[in-house]
N, C-alpha and C positions, 0 to 999 in steps of 0.2 A: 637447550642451551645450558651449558655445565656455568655453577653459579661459581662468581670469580672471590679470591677468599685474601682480602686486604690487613693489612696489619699495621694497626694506627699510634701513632705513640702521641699524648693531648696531656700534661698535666693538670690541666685546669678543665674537667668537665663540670662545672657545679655552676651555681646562679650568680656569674660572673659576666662580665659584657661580652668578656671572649669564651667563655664557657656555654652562655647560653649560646652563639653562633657555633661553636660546635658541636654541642649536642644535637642541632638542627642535622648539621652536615650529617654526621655519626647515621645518624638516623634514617636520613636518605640513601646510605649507601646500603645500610642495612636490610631496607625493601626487597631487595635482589641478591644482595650479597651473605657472606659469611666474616664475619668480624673479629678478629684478634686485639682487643686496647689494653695497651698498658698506660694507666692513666694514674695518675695521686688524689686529686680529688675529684671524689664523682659522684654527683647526686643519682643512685642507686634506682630509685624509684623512676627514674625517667626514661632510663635506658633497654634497647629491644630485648626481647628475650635471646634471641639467637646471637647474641653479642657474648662472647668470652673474655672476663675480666681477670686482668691480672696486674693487683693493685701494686703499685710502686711503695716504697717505703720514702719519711720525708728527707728532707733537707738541702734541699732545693734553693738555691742563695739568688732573691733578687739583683742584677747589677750595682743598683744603685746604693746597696749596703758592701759592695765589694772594688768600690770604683778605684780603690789602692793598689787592689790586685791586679787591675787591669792592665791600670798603669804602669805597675813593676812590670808586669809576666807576657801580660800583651792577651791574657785570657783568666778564667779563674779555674785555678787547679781544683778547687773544690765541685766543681761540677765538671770535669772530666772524672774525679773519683768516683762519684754518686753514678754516671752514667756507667763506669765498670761495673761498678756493685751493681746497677740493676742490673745488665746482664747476667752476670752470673749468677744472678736467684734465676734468673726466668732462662735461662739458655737451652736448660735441655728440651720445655717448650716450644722458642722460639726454632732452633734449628731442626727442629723433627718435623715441621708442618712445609707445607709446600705453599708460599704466598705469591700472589699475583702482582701486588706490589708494597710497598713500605708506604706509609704516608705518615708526616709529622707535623701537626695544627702546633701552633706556637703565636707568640705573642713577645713583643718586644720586652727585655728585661731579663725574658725566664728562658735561658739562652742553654739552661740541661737539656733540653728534650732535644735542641739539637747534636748534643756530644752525643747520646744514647742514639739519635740515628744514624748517624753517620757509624758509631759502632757493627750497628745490627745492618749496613746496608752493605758494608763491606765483606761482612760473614756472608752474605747470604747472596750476595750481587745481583739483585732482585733489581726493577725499575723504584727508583729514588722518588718519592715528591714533596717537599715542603708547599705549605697554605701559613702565611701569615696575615693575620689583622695589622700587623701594627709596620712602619718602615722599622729595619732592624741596621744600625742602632738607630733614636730617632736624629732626625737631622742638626744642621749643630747650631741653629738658631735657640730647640728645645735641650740641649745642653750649655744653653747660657753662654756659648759662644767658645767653650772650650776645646780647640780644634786638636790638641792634643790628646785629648780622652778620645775626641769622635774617632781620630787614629787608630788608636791603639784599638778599638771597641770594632772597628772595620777589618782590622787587620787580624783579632783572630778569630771574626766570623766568617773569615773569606776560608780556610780550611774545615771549617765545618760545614759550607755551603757548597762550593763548588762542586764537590761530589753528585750534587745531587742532579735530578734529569730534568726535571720541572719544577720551579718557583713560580707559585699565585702568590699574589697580593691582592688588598683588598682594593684597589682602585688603579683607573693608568697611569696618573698621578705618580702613586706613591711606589709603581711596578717602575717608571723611568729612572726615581729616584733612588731604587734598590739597584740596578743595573749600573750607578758610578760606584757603589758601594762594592760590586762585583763584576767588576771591568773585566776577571779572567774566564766568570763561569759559561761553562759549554751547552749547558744545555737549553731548555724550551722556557720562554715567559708567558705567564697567562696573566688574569685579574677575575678576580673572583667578589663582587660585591657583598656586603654584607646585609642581613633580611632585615623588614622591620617585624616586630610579633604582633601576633593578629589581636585584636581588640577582643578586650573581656567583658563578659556581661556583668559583673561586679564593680556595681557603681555605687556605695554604702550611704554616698555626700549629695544631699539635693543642689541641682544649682539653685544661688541665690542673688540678689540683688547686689550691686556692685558692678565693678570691673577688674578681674580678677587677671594674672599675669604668672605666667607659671613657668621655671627655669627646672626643668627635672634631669639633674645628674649630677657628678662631682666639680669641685671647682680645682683646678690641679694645675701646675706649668704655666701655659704661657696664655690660660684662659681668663681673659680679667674681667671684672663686672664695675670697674670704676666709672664707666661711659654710661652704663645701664642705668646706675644708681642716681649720678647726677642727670640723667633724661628725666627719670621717675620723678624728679623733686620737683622737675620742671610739669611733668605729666599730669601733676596734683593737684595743680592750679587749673588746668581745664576738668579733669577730672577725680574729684574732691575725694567719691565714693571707691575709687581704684588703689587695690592690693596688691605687693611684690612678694611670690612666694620664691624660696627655694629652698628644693626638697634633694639632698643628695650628700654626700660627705664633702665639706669643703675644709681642704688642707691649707688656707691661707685664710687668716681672719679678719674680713672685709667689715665687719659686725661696726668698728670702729669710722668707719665713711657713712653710717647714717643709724647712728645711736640712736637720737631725735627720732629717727620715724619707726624706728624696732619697738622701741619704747609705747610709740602710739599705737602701733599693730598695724603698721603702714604696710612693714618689711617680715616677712616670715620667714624664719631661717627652722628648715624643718631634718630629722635626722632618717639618712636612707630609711626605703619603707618596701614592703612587697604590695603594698596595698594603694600603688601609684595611681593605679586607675580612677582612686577616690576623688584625686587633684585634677587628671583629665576633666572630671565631671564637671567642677566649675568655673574651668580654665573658661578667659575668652582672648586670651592670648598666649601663644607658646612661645619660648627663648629661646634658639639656639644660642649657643656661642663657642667660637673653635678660635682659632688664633690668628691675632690679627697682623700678621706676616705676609709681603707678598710669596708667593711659589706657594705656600704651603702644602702638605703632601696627606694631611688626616682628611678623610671623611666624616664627620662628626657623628657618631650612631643615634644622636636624638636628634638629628635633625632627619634620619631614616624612621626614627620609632615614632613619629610626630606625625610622618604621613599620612598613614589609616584617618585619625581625627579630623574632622571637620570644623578646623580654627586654625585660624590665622599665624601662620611661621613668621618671626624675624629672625634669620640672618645672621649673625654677625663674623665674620668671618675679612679675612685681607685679601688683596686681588688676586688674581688668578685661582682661587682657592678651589679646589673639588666641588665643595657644598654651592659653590658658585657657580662653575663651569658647567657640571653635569646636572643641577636644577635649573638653570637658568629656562626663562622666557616662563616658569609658571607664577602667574598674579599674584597667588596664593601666599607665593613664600617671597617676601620682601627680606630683600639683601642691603647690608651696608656694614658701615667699619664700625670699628668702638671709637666711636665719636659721636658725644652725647646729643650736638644737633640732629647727625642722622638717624640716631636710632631714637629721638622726639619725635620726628617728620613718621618716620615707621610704625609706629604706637601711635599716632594719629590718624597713619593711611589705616591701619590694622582695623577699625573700628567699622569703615564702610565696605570690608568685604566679606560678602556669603554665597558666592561660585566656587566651587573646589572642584567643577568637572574635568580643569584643568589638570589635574593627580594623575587622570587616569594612566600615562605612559611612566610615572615614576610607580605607580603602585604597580603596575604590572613587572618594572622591571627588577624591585626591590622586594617584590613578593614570596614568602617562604617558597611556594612554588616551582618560583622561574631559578631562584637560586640556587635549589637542589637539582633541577632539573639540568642545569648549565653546569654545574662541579661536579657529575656523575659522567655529562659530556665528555668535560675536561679528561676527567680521569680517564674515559674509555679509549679516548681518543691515542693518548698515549698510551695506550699499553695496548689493545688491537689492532692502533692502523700504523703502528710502524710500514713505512712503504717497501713494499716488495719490487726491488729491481733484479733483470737480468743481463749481465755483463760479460760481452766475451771481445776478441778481435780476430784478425785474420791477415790473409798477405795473398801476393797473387796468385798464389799454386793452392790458391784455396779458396778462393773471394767468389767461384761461381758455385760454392756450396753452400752459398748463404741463403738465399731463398727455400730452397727446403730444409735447414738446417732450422731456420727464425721458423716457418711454416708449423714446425712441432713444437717451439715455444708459444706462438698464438694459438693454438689450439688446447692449449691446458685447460684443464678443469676449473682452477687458479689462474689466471690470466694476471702476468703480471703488472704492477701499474707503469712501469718504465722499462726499455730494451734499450738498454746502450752499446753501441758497436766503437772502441778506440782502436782508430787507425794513427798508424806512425803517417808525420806531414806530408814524406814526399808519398806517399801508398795512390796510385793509382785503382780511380775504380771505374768498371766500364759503365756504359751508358743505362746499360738494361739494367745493370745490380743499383744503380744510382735510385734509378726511376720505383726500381721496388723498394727502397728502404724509405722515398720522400710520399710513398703512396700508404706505405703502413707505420709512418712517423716514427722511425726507427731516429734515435737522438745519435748521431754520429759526432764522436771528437776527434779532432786531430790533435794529436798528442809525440814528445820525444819516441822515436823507434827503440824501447826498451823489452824489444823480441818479446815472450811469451810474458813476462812482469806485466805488460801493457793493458793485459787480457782486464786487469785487476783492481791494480794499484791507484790509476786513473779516476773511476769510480768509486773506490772506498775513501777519495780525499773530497771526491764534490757531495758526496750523500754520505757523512756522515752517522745520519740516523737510521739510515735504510738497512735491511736484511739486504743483502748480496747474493746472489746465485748466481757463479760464475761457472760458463758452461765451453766448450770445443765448441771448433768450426768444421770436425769431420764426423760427427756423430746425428741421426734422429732419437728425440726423445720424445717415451711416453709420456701418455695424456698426464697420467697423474703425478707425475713428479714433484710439480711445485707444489702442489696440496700436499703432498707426504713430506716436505721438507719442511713446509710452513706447521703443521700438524708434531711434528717432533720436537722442531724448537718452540713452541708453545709448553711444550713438556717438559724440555728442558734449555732455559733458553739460555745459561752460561756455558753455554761448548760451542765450538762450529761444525757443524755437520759435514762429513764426507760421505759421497756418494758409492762409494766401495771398503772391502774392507781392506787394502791396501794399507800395508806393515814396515817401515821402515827403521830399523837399526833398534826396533820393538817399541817405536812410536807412533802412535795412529798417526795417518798422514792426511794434510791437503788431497782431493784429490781433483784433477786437471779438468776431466771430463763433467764434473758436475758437483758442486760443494756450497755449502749456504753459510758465512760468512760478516762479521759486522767489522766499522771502522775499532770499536771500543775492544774488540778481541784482543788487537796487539796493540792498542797503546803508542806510549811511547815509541817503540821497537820499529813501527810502521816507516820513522823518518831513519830509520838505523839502515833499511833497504836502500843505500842506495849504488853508486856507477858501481863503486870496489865491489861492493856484493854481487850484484848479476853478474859483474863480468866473470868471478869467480866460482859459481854457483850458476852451472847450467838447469840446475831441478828446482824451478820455481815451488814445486809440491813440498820440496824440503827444505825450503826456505819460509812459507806459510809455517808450516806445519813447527817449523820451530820455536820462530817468534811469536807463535800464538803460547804456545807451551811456555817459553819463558815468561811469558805476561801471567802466567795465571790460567787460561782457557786454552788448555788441551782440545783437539781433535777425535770426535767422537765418532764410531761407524755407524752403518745401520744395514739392517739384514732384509731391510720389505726388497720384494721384489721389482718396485716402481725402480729400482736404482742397478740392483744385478740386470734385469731385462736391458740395459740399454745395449743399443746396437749399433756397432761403430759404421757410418756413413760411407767410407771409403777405406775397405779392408788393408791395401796397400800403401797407407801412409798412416795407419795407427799404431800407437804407440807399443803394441805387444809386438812388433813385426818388426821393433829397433831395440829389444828388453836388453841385449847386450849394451848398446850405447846408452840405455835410459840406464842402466847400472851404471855404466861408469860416470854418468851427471851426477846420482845422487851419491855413490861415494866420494866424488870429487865434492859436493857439497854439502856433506857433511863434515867432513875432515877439515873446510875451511874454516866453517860456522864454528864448529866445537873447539878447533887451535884458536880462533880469536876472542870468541865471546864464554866459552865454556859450555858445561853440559846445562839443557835446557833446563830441567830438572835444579828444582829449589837444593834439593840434598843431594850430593854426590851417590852416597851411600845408595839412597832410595834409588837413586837413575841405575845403578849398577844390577842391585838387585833384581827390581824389573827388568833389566834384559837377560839377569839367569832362567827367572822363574818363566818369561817367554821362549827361552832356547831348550828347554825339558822339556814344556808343555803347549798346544796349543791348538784349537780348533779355530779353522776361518773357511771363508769363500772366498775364491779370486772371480770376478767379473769378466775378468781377461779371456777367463779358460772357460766362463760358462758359466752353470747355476750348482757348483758341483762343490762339495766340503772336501776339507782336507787337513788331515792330521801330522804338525810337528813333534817329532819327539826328539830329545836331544839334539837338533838341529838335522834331523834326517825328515824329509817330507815322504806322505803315505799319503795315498788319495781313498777316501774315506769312499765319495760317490762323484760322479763326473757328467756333466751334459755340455752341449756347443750350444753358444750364449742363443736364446731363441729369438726370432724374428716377431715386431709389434706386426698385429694382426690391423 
């Protein structure tokens, strides 16, 4: 198995909430893979050996010190600049390697690493994927209600996202809640939970006598502890000997809601520590608390890092909330709002429970394990199972050469996952051809009678995502066709593959009989085919082959012999046996194409060129004529060697 070679862009790899999740992730791909990160900060020491670093430089502007800009600009120019500059320290890197796909870990706020991929995905037109922990922006309860910032902050992550092929989020929650933020994006949603970390044997703190109550993490946003504090006071009273720690950075000074008991050492306000595990030790109750909003969209990562422990969760969180929805029904973790009655009643249920058997389905599914092993899924999944369809149509002076014609496509090597047959509505088919296409579930549409376009155009609008192999209804094809087409574009999978090497006006061409093809090749262009164009353009090969060129993805030939061997079905209705009228199709459709839309070709200059330097010089194979070369020179052909195309054995 050839190891697949990913290229991650993460600014925050270090002992960060989202740093640690992705250095987990990093890591798992790592096992198998080949690794390119461009990262800013990276705890060195933790990272695989086979990982190639290539550090970023800083300056990197959180949103929330730039939220002026936003609102002028609708983005921050300063991290579209930093994302050029990195490019071009790393470019000549980045574009020399051959990646399997891009991926960009990110976290709400730190909104560079999206400018810097969207750069590098468009150089390289590789498969796209963002993974974020966080909703980007967050929703606009957590912006204090400011629908105007949440605007403007949507509106210019909607160009830096849509591009891409796949967005994870850390929960389904917070995935639905990304998908109004990007009402236009085309591509795939997944969800990717976040791990808890596995428990340490470094426990420095003896448990001790008391009742000890432990909130471990930052207090930030929309997180409040005023429900907590007045429970506690209440709490006191039944339990004299009972402690409130909290251990983490809090950026709002609560300290003032219960001086009195800070004073006595009721209340422990402790300053982040690495050495958390000491607190697990004499915890006999753990805090959550996320925000107490209905819908809410965070998953709160200590009420996932709390799991492993064997002590009692409460909860606090508003209705429907993640932490609620997807723990629900375990004993364990007692849920309720910040609302000091209920989170008393909870600190008093907390004390008679010691079953935690109930874990076992969140700890398996939140287990470093299952998480890497589900985001290696993810990722494989889109980038190897793109679905392989094959696409053609037919008419009545051709419909009984369906059965052996489809007969060579079920027999590939590659079998493909779907055979689409588009007939125009009124297209009669007879009983026999009926029965064999319902017996080997051939997917038949009825579709407008758009003559040979139909073959195509049909399919490339309901499958989207799919590889396309659009094939003739008067030819048999070799076994290995599909494998040699799917084996190419894995190699190179920004071109469309033609089956021949068929040359037009010195543009590789579409070609009819057999060609591997995606919706994403033409683009926009795809809705520019429409009545005016066929009716004008009888050479549907020169109308692919154009619009793919002007989008960017050129037509590329190939020499295996899986594709010169083919053998046309019915020698008297194939296309070299009308090359007079197939000429006057594609000079007729060229000459439309190029008077209305211009030359395919980005540069005039360059379009020209290439067709001198093809009319001097050129070696090719016609398929037509056989397995045979043949040399142009100055526009005069010389047959280098010659064979009559051979018969599949």
């Amino acid at each position: 198995m050839v190891k697949k070679h990913y290229l991650i862009i993460a600014l925050d790899v270090a002992e960060t909430a989202p740093g640690i999740v992705f250095k987990l992730l990093i890591r798992s791909l790592a096992t198998y893979s080949d690794i390119t990160l461009l990262a800013q900060a990276v705890d060195k020491d933790s990272i695989p050996e086979n990982l190639r670093l290539l550090e970023l430089h800083k300056g990197v502007e959180y949103w929330g010190k730039a939220q002026k800009k936003w609102l002028k600009y609708g983005s921050n120019p300063r991290d579209q600049r930093w994302a050029e500059k990195s490019f071009r320290k790393y470019k000549k890197e980045i574009l020399s390697d051959s990646f399997d796909a891009i991926i960009t870990l990110c976290s709400n706020g730190y909104y560079s690493s999206l400018n810097l991929g969207k750069i590098i995905s468009e150089k390289l037109r590789r498969p796209y994927f963002i993974y974020s922990v966080d909703g980007m922006p967050s929703p606009l309860p957590w912006l204090g209600g400011d629908s105007v910032l949440h605007s403007k902050i949507s509106e210019g992550l909607r160009p830096l996202c849509n591009g891409a092929d796949l967005f994870i989020l850390s929960n389904p929650l917070m995935a639905a809640y990304q998908k109004t933020v990007l009402p236009e994006f085309q591509g795939s949603w997944d969800y990717l939970f976040t791990p808890y970390r596995p428990l340490s044997a470094d426990f420095s703190l003896k448990k001790h006598d008391g009742f000890n109550i432990l909130y471990a993490g930052s207090l930030y946003g929309l997180r409040r502890i005023d429900g907590l504090i007045a429970a506690f006071r209440s709490f006191l009273g039944e339990k004299p000997d009972a402690t409130l720690y909290f251990v983490g950075e809090v950026v709002k000074d609560y300290k003032h809601l219960a001086e009195d008991l800070v004073e006595k050492g009721k209340i422990v306000f402790k300053e982040p520590t690495s050495r958390i595990d000491s607190y697990y030790a004499i915890a006999d109750c753990l805090i959550d608390i996320a925000a107490d909003i209905p819908d809410d969209v965070f998953l709160s990562s200590k009420a996932i890092c709390y799991l492993p422990y064997e002590i009692p969760v409460i909860a606090i969180s508003g209705a429907n909330s993640p932490v609620s929805t997807i723990m629900n029904g375990c004993e364990s973790i007692i849920h309720c709002h910040n609302d000091a009655d209920e989170i008393l009643k909870a600190l008093e249920r907390s004390q008679g429970i010691g079953d935690y058997s109930d874990r076992a389905r969140l700890l398996d599914i939140f287990s470093p394990e299952s998480i890497c092993r589900r985001f290696r899924e993810i990722i494989e999944k889109h980038i190897d199972r793109e679905p392989l369809i094959v696409s053609l149509t037919t008419w009545k002076a051709r419909i009984r050469n369906i059965p052996d014609v489809l007969d060579s496509i079920f027999s590939q090597t590659l079998p493909p996952d779907k055979l689409v047959l588009n007939l125009a509505t009124n297209e009669i088919v007879p009983d026999d051809i009926q029965a064999y296409l319902d017996s080997h579930e051939v997917e038949v549409n009825r579709v407008p009678d758009t003559k040979v376009y139909k073959k195509l155009i049909p399919t490339l609008k309901k499958y989207p995502e799919a590889c396309i192999v659009n094939i003739d209804d008067d030819w048999i094809y070799p076994s290995g066709m599909l494998e040699e087409f799917v084996r190419i574009h894995r190699q190179d999978p920004n071109h469309p593959i033609s089956g021949n090497r068929e040359i037009a006006f010195h543009m590789a061409c579409h070609c009819g009989c057999a060609s591997l093809t995606k919706r994403r090749y033409f683009g926009q262009y795809l809705d520019w085919i429409n009545d005016e164009v066929m009716e004008n353009c009888p050479s549907d090969d020169i109308v692919f082959s154009y619009f793919a060129t002007k989008n960017g993805y050129p037509y590329i030939h190939t020499d295996s012999l899986y594709f010169t061997n083919l053998t046309p079905y019915n020698p008297s209705e194939a296309l070299s046996g009308d090359s007079s009228l197939a000429s006057l199709g594609i000079q007729k459709s060229w000459r439309y194409l190029t008077r209305r839309y211009g030359h395919p070709s980005k540069s005039t200059a360059a379009f020209f060129f290439n067709r001198l330097m093809h009319w001097m010089f050129e070696i090719y194979r016609d398929p037509a004529r056989g397995n045979g070369k043949y040399l142009r020179l100055f526009g005069i052909e010389f047959t280098l060697a010659s064979s009559p195309c051979p018969k599949e054995s």
